[in-house]
N, C-alpha and C positions, 0 to 999 in steps of 0.2 A: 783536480777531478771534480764530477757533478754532474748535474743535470739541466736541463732550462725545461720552462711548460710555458704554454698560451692556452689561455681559454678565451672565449669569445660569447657574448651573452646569446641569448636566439634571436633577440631584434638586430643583433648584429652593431647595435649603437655603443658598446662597451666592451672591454678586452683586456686582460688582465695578460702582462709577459714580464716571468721570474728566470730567476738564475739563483742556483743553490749549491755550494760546495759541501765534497765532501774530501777526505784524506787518503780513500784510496779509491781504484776505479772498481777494486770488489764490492767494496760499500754500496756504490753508485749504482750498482745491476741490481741491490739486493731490493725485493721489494716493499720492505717498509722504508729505504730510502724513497722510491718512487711514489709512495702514496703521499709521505710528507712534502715531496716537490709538488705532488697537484693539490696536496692542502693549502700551499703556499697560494700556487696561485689563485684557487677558487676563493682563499680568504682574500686574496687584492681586488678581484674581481669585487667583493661588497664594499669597498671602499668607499667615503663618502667622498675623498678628494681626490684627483685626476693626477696626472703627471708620474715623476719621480715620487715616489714612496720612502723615507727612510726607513733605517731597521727595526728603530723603536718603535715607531707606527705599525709595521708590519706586524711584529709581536703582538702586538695587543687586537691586532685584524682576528676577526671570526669564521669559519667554514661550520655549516652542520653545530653549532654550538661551542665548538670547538676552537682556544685561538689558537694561534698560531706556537705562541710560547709555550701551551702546555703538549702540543705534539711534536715540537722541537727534544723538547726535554722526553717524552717519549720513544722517540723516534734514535734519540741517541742512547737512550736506555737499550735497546733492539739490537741498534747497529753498531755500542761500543766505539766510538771513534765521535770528535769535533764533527761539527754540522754548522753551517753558518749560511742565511742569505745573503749571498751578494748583491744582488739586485732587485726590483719590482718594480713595475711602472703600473699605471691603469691611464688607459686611452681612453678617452670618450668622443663621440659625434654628432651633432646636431641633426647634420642633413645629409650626412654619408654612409658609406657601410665599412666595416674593420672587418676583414679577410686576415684568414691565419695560415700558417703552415709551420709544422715540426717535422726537423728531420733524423733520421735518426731513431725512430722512435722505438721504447724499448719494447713494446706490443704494440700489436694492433688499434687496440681501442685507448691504448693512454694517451695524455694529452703530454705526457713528458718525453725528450728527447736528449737528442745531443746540439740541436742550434733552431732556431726557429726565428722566425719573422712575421712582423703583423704592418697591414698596409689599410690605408685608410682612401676609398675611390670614391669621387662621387660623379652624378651622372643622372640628368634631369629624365625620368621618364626612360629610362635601360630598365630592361626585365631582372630582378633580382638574379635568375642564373647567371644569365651572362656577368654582371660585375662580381656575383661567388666566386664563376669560373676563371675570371680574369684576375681578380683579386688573390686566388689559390697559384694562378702562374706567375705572377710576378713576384708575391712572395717567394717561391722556387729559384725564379731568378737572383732575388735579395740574399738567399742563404749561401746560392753559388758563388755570385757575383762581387759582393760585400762591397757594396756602395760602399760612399763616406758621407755623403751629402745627397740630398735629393735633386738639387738642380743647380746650373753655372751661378746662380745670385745667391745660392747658400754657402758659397766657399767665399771664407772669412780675406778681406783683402789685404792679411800676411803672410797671409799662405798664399795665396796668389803672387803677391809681390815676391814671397821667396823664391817660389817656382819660376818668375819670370826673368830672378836674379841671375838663376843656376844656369837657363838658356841661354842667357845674353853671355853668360861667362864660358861658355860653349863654344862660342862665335869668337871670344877676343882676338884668335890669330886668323882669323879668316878675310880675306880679302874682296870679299862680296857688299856692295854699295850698302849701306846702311836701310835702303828701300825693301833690298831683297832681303837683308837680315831682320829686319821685321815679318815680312812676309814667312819667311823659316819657322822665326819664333812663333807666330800664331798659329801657323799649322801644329807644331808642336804642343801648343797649349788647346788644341781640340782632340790629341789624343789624351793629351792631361785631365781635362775634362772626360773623357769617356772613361777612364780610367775610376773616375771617383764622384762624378756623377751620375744619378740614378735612371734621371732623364734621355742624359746622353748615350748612355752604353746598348749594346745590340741585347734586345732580348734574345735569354739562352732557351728558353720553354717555347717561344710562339717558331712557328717555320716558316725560316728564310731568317730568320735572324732582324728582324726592323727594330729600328729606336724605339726605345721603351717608350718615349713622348706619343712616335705616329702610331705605335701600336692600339694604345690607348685612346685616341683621338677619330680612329678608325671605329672606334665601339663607343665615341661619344662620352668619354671617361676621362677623369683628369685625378691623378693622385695630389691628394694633400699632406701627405706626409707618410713616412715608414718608419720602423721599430727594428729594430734584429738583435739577438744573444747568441753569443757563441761561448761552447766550455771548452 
């Protein structure tokens, strides 16, 4: 059980996205659980180092003066029950913008939920809304969708290889010229791909359904990378 949060700075150049266990889902509604999941991540958010955050690090991260370890220990004081972060990252961007979305969320105005996605678009000369707005659907898309990879060159080629083992071994009894059983196979490895590519899969938010690539490419945007937590 638990929570995830994203926060997103206002220049939009940084983005903090946690994941926080707790031991039961009572816990998880209550709301001193909820304020320690967005201490969590507004303390990553100050982070001085990017990426993957370990937990020691995180501990010792600050919000409001506050680190993290002493609201921890508070926060389990409240809640009676283990507490533990799972995760943290902090995204940062040069020359793009980081768009968030939480789903789930357990009000209105919190930034905590049950899954959440952070996407990073850039886009020379696009009016800020449009890449917010676009940034906010496609995240939507990422929480439903739950890529694995952002594009056919990010899929590591043993996973490829294995996928293209399982196909071919599909076909052993098949009596189809070796030409067309290639031909099979690759078709089948572009629904593989859409399957677990970001790029490749039908946007579920835009209408009409277009590939997340032309959708984007339509509005002069090109993603560079995504984020997602699921509890």
């Amino acid at each position: 059980e638990g929570l995830v949060a994203c926060v997103v700075s206002e220049d939009g150049k940084s983005a903090s996205i946690v994941k926080v266990a707790s031991e039961t889902d009572f816990a998880g509604k209550s709301q001193a659980f909820v304020d320690f999941v967005e201490h969590v991540a507004n303390a990553t958010l100050s982070s001085d180092s990017s990426g993957v955050i370990d937990s020691d690090k995180v501990l010792s991260l600050q919000s409001n003066s506050k680190s993290v370890q002493t609201a921890l220990e508070e926060a389990i004081v409240a809640i009676r029950e283990n507490l533990s972060v799972s995760s943290a990252s902090l995204l940062t961007s040069d020359d793009g913008v980081l768009v968030s979305y939480v789903h789930g969320k357990v009000n209105e105005n919190a930034s905590a939920g049950s899954s959440a996605a952070l996407v990073e678009l850039v886009g020379n000369g696009v009016d800020t809304q449009v890449v917010t707005d676009a940034g906010k659907k496609l995240a939507m898309h990422i929480v439903a969708a739950k890529p694995t990879y952002l594009n056919v060159e990010d899929i590591p080629a043993d996973v490829l290889e294995k996928e293209r083992a399982i196909l071919q071994s599909q076909l052993e009894d098949s009596k189809k010229p070796p030409e067309v059983q290639e031909k099979i196979i690759n078709g089948r490895l572009r629904k593989f791909y859409e399957e677990v590519c970001l790029t490749e899969q039908e946007h579920m938010v835009e209408e009409g359904g277009p590939k997340v690539s032309k959708a984007l490419k339509q509005l002069g945007l090109e993603i560079r990378r995504f984020e997602a937590v699921y509890v």
